[in-house]
C-alpha positions in Angstrom: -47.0 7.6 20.0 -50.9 8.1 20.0 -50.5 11.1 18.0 -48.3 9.3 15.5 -50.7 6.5 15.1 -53.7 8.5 15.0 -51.5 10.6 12.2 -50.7 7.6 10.3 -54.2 6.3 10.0 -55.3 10.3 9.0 -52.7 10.0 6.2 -53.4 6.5 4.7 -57.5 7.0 5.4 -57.1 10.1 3.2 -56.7 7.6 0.3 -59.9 5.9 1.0 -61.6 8.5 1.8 -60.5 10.3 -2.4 -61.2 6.7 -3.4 -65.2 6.9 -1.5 -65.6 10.0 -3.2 -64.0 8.6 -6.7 -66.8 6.2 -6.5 -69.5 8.6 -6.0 -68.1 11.4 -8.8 -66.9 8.7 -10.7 -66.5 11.7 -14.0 -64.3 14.8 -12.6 -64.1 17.6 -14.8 -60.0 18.4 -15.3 -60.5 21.7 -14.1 -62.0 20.8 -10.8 -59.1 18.2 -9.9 -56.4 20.2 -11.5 -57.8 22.9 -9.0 -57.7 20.3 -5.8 -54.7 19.0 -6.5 -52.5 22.0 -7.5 -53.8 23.4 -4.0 -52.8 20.2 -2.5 -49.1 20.5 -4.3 -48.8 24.3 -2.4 -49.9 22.9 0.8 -47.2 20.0 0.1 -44.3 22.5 -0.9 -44.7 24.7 2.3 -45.0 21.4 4.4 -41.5 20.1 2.6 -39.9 23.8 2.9 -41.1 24.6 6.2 -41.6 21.2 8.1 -38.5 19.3 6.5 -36.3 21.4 4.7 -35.1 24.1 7.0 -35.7 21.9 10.5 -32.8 19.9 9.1 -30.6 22.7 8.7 -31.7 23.7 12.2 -31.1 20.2 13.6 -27.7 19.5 11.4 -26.4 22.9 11.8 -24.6 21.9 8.3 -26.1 22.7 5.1 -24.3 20.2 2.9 -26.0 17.6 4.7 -29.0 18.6 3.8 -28.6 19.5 0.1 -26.9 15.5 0.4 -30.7 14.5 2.0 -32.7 16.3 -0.8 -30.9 15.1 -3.5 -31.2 11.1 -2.2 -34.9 11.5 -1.6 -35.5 13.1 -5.1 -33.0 10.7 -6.8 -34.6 7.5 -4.5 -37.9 8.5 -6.2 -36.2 9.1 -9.8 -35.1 5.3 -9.5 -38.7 4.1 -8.3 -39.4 5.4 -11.4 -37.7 4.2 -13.6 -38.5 0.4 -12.2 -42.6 1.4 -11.7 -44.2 4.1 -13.6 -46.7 6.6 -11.5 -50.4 6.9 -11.6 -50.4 9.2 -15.0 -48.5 7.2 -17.2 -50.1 3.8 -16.3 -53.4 5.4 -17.3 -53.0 8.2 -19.1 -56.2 10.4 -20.2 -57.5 7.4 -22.3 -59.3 4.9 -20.0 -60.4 2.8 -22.4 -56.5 1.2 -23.1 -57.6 -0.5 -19.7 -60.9 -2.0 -20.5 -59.4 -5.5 -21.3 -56.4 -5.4 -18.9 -55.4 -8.2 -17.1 -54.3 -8.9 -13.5 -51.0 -8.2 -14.5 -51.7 -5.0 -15.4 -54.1 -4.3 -12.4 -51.3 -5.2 -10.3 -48.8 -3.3 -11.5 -51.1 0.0 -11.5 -51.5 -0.7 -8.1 -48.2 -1.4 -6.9 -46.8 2.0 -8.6 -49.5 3.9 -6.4 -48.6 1.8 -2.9 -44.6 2.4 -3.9 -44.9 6.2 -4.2 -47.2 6.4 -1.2 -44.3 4.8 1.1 -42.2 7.9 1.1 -44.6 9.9 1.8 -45.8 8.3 4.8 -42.0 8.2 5.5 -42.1 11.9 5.3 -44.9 12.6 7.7 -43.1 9.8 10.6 -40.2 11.8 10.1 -42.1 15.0 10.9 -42.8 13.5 14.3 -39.5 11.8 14.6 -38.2 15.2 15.3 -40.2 16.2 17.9 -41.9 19.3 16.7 -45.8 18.0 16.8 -46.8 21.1 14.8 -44.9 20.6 11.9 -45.4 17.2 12.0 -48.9 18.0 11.6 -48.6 20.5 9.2 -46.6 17.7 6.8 -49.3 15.0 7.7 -52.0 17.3 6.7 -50.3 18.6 2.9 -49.7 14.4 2.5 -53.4 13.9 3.5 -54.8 16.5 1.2 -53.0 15.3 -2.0 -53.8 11.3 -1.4 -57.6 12.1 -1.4 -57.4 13.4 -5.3 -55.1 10.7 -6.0 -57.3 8.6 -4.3 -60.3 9.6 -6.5 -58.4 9.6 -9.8 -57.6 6.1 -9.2 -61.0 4.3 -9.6 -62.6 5.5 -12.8 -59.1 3.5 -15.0 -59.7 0.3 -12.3 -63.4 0.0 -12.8 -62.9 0.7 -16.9 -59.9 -2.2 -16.5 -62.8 -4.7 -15.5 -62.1 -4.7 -11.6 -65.4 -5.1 -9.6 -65.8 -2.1 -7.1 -65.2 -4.5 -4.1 -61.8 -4.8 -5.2 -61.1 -1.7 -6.3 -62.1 -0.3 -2.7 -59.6 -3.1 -1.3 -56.7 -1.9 -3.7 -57.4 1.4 -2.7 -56.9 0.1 1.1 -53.5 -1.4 0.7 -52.8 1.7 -1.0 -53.3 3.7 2.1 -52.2 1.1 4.6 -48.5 1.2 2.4 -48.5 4.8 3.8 -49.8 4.3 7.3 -46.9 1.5 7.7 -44.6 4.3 5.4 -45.5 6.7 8.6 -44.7 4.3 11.3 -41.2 3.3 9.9 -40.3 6.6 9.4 -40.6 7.9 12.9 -39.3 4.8 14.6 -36.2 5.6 12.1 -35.2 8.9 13.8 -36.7 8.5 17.2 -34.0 5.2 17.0 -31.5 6.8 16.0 -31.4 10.8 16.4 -28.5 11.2 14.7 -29.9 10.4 11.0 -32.6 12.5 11.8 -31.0 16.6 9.6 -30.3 14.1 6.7 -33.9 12.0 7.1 -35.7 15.1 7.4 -33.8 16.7 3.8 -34.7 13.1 2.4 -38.1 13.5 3.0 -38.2 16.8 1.8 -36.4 15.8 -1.4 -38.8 13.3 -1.7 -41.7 15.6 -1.5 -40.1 18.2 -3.6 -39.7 15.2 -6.5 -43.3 14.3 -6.4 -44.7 18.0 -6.6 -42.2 18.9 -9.3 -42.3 15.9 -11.5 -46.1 14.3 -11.0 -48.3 17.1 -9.3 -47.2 20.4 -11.6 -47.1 18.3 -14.8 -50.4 17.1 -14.4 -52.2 19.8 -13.4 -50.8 21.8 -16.2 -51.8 19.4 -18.6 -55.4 19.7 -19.5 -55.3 23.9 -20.8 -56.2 25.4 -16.9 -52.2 26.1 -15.7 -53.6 29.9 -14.5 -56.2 28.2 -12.2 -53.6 25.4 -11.1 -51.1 28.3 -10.3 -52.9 30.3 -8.2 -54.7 27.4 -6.3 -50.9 25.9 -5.7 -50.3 29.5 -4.3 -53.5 29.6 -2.4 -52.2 26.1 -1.0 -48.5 27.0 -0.1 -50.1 30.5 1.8 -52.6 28.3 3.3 -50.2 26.4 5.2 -47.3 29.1 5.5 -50.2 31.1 8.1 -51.0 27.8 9.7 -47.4 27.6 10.5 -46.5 30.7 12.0 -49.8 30.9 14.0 -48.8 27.3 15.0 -44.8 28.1 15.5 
């Protein structure tokens, strides 16, 4: 329970930690975050392959269950959608549509952020949930590494929308604590209830599958540097496919 705890804090402190560093490079070249988070993407699709996907075949022993799981995590996202729009298309690549927003607005930028950061943390207390601390770890740390780009690319729109940095560094907290409490639920979930745990494990992969395939790729490949964002998602996903079998 330690480890899980320590975990969750790791996973929502990586927010704070992009959003620290978002205040201190407040203007990031494309390239250079297209590069960070691409890697993080390939670090996330090995952790959803090999720390979600294929456990819950091993655990389930039934394949249908699991294609069942991925498709209700990527469809649970697709709806989350639809009612709260991600990061990108709150702000765009035009800041200034903020400068005169409104707590409204505020709000609802950072409600979309804390919304999509739930199933991930999900996705990391699920790791644990199953008992295998190594993967666990492995999905913690490929969650981790993309929230501290999203964390960074969420300050320069807040601060250009007229929010003082105080308050953007406490948004950016409930951000990260929506994950950390995201963790928790999803590890008391399946340690609860062990039978759930081939079809939580395929949601949380769907989950993560969704948010690689229809925020991370698309917005790394959006800016004219897809050759760099390729490679450094394939430096990402070998990254972590070596730290798994030296781990395994």
């Amino acid at each position: 329970m330690e480890a899980v705890l320590l975990t969750a804090l790791g996973v929502g402190g990586a927010t704070v930690f992009g959003a620290v560093l978002g205040f201190a490079f407040k203007k990031l070249s494309h390239k250079f975050s297209d590069i960070v988070l691409s890697f993080a993407a390939g670090v996330m699709l090995a952790a959803a392959v090999l720390g979600l996907i294929l456990p819950s075949i091993e655990y389930g022993n039934n394949v249908l269950i699991t294609v069942v799981g991925i498709f209700a995590g990527a469809l649970c996202l697709n709806l989350t959608d639809k009612l709260v729009p991600h990061l990108h298309r709150l702000v765009g690549d035009d800041s200034e549509k903020h400068h005169n927003a409104d707590l409204s607005k505020v709000l609802l930028f950072v409600m979309a952020i804390a919304i999509h950061n739930l199933p991930e943390g999900i996705a990391a207390g699920v790791g644990f949930g199953s008992g295998n601390t190594s993967q666990a770890l492995i999905i913690a740390g490929g969650i981790a590494l993309q929230n501290i780009p999203e964390g960074m690319v969420i300050i320069g729109p807040m601060l250009a929308a007229g929010v003082t940095p105080k308050k953007t560094f406490v948004c950016a907290l409930i951000t990260g604590l929506v994950e950390v409490l995201g963790t928790l639920i999803g590890y008391f979930a399946v340690s609860l209830a062990s039978a759930i745990l081939p079809f939580a494990l395929a949601f949380a992969g769907g989950t993560m599958l969704y948010v690689i395939s229809d925020e991370m790729i698309p917005e790394t490949h959006a800016h004219g540097e897809q050759q760099g964002a390729t490679y450094a998602l394939l430096v990402g996903f070998c990254v972590m496919l070596i730290t798994d079998v030296l781990l395994g």
